[in-house]
N, C-alpha and C positions, 0 to 999 in steps of 0.2 A: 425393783428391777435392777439386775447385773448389768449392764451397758458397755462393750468393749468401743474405744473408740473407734476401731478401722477394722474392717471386716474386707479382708483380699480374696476375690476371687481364684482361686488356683488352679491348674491342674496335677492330677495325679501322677507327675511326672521328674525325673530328676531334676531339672536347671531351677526347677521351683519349688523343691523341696529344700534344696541347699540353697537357693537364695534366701526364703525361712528362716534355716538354722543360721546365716551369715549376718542377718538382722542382728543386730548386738544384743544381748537377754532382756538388760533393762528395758527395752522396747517390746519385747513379747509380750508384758503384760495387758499393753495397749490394744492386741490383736487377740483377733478371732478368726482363722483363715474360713472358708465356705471353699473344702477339695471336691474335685469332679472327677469321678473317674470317667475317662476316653470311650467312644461308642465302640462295643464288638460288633457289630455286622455278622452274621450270618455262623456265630458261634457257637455254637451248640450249648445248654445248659452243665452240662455235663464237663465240659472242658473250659468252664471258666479260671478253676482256678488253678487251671495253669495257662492264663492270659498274661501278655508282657507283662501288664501291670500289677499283677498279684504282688510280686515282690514289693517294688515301690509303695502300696498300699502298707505293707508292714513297715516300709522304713518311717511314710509319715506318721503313723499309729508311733513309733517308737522316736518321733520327732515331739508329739505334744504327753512330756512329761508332767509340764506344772501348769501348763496353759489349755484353755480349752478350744475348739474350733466345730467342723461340721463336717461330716464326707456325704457326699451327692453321688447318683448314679443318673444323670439325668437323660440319659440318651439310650436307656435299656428297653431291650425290647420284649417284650409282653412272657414270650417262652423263658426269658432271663431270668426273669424279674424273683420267681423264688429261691433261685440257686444266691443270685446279686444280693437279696434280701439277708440270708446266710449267710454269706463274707463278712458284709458291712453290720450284720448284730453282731459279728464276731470280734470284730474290730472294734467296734464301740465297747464292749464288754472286756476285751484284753486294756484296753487304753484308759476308762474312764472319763474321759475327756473328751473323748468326739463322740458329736449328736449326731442321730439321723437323719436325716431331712426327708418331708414328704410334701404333698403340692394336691392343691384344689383337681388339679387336670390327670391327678395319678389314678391308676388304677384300683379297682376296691383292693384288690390283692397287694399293693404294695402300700396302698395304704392301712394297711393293719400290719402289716409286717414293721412297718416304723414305728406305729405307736406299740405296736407290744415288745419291739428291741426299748424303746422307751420309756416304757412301764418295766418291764424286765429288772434292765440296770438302772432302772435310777437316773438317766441321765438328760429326760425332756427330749424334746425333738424340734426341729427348724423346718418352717413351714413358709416353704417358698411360693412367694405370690408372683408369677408372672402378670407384667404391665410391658406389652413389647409398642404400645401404640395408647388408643384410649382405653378409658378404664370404662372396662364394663362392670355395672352394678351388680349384674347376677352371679359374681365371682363371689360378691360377699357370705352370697348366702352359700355357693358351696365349701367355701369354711367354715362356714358355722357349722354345716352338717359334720364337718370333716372332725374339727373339734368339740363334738356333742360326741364323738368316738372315742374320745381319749380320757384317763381317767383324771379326775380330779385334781386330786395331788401330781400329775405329771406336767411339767415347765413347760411353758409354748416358748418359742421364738420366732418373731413373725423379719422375715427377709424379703421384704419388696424388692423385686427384680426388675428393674426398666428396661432390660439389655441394653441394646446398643443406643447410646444419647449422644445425638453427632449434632452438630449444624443444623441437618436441615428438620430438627425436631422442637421448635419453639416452645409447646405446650407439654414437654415432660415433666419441665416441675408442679402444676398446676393439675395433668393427672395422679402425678404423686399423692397430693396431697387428697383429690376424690378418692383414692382408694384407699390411702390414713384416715379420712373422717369413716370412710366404712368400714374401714377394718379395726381400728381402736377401740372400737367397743366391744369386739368381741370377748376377748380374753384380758387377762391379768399377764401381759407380755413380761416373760423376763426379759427381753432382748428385743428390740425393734430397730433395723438397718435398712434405708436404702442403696439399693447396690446399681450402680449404671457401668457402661462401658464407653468412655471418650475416646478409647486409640482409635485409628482412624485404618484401614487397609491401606497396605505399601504394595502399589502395582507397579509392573514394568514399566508404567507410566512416568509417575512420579514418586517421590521425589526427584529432581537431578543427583547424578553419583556424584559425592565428594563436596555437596551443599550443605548447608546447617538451612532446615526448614523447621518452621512451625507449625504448630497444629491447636488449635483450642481444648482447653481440657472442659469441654460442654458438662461430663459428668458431675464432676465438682464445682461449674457455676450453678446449675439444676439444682445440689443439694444445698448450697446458702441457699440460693432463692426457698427451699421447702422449710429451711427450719427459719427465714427471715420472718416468719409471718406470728398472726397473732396465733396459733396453736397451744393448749394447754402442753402437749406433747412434743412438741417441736428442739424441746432443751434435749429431751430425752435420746434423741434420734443418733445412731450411729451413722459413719460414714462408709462406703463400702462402693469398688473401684475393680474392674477387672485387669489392672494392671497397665502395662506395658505391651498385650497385645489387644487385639480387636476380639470383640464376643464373639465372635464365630469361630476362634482356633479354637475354643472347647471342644469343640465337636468335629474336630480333624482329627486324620489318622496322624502319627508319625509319620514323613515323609522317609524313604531311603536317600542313599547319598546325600551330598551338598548343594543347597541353590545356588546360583550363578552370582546373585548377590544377595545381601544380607542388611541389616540397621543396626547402628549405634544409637542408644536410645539416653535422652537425658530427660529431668521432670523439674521444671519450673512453677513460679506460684498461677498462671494461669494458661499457661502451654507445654504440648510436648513438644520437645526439640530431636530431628530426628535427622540422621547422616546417613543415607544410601552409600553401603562399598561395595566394591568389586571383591567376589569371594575367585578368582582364578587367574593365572597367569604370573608372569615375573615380576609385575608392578602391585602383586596384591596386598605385601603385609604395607608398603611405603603408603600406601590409599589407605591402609585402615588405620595408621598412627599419624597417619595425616588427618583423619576425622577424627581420631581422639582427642588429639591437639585442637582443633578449633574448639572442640566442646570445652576442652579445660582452661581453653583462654576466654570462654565467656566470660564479661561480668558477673552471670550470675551464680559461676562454677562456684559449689562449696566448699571447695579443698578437700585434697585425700584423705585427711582425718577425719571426712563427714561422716564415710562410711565404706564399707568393701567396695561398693560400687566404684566409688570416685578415688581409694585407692588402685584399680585396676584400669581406668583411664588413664589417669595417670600416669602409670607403669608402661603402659601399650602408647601412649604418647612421647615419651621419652629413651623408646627402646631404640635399635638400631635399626634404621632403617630397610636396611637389605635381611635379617634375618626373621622367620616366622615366629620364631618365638617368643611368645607374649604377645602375638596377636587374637590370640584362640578363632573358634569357629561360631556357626549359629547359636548353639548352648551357652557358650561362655556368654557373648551376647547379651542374651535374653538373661541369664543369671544375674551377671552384674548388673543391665537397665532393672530387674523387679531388685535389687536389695538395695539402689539408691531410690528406687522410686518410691518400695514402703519406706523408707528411713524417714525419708523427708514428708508425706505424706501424719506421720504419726508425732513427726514434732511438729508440724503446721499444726494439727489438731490438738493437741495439746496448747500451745501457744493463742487458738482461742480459747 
């Protein structure tokens, strides 16, 4: 079994394609990204590929040179699904490196289109188990059907998907592992990841603007607690994390224009640390290198040399107070919170 240690959720979009590439190399080899391409709504088959994200979809392709990852279409709809199928053999077939992914819940028709882009090139397929709650048994067995489809010689990779693991979810590690004692036996896994999502939604509620809050990173206690036990499998297990935002931005549109406010995101060893700013008016950059500054005076800041991320708080924490520049916007953002958040993620794991 190949076993990457960190397996990132992404979307198929720029702020996290370049956070990606901003990851230092040496660290690539630890990652496996699992990309999502964005839902079209009411797109026509036919005008897929010239959808926003056609492009970006070649620049990730043209992102994983020596490393390998997954692209997902997981929000396609049924009329899509063989044009979607099309791209994504295509891209797997130019790149080498990215596998298809297919899913117990998927359609007959997309599920042959994965294993046979699979069979095709050679390059195995990820076979995403949704666990959004408890685990039902009878999922097992629609894998097994799924993979009694695929040929012999073709790699599985089996991606437990818990989505979103908050708080109020006590028994996610515990169906984890119901759905690992059923699922392990099926196949000869090159790859076995549990994947959860700790961020938390940032409403106009909270956090307060210009506060350093916390938040539990629930996904990452769930995955000690899955590999703590006695499992023959349990060493085996990759870690896999939707980032810096909440499972549900997969499945949003791009928004136009700018939101009113924004988060500065930081990742500690059992929380996310998060700064609500003010994205408008005269006092906007002084608020945002005002929260970059608290972050970087935490104790538990790891210096600019940790990584792009924590070079660019930095930078934005030390700028001039009155001018925008080096404050950036929501992209920047989100870019710099996912390159310190894999940085630091992939040398924790490592470090166990």
């Amino acid at each position: 079994m190949s076993v990457p240690l960190y397996v990132p959720v992404l979307p198929v979009r720029q702020h996290a394609r370049l956070a990606y590439l901003d990851v230092r190399p040496d660290l690539h080899a630890a990652m496996a990204p699992l990309w999502n391409l964005p839902p079209c709504p009411g797109v026509p088959p036919g005008e897929l590929s010239g959808a926003p994200w056609r492009k970006e979809l070649d620049r990730v392709r043209g992102a994983h040179r020596r490393h390998p990852g997954w692209v997902d279409a997981p929000f396609a709809e049924e009329a899509q699904i063989p044009a979607l199928s099309e791209i994504l053999s295509e891209c797997t077939a130019l790149s080498g490196l990215l596998r298809p992914v297919t899913g117990p819940e998927r359609s007959a028709a997309q599920r042959s289109a994965a294993l046979e882009a699979a069979r095709r090139h050679g390059c195995g397929v990820g076979v995403r188990v949704r666990v959004p709650g408890e685990w039902n048994g009878g999922t097992a067995e629609d894998v097994d059907r799924l993979l009694a489809h695929a040929e012999p010689d073709v790699p599985v990779d089996l991606l437990l998907d818990l989505g979103a693991v908050l708080p109020g979810r006590p028994d996610a590690a515990k169906e984890a592992l119901r759905a690992l004692d059923a699922l392990w036996p099926l196949a000869d896994w090159r790859t076995a990841a549990v994947l959860g999502g700790g961020f938390p939604q940032v409403t106009n509620e909270v956090p307060q603007l210009g506060v350093l809050h916390e938040e539990p990173r629930t996904d990452w206690q769930v995955w000690q607690e899955t590999r703590a036990g006695d499992r023959g499998y349990a060493p085996l297990l990759a870690y896999g994390d939707y980032g810096v935002r909440p499972v549900t931005a997969l499945a949003q549109q791009p928004a136009g224009g700018s939101p009113p406010w924004g988060v500065l995101r930081y990742t500690i060893d059992s929380w996310f640390v998060l700064c609500k700013v003010w994205n408008r008016g005269p006092d906007r950059a002084a608020g945002i290198r005002a929260a970059a500054l608290r972050i970087r005076e935490m104790p538990e800041f790891r210096g600019a040399v940790a990584s792009a991320g924590e070079t660019w708080l930095r930078d934005c924490a030390e700028g001039p107070a009155t001018s925008k520049v080096g404050t950036g916007q929501a992209p920047h953002w989100l870019r710099a919170g996912y390159i310190q958040h894999m940085t630091y993620v992939v040398r924790s794991l490592r470090r166990l």
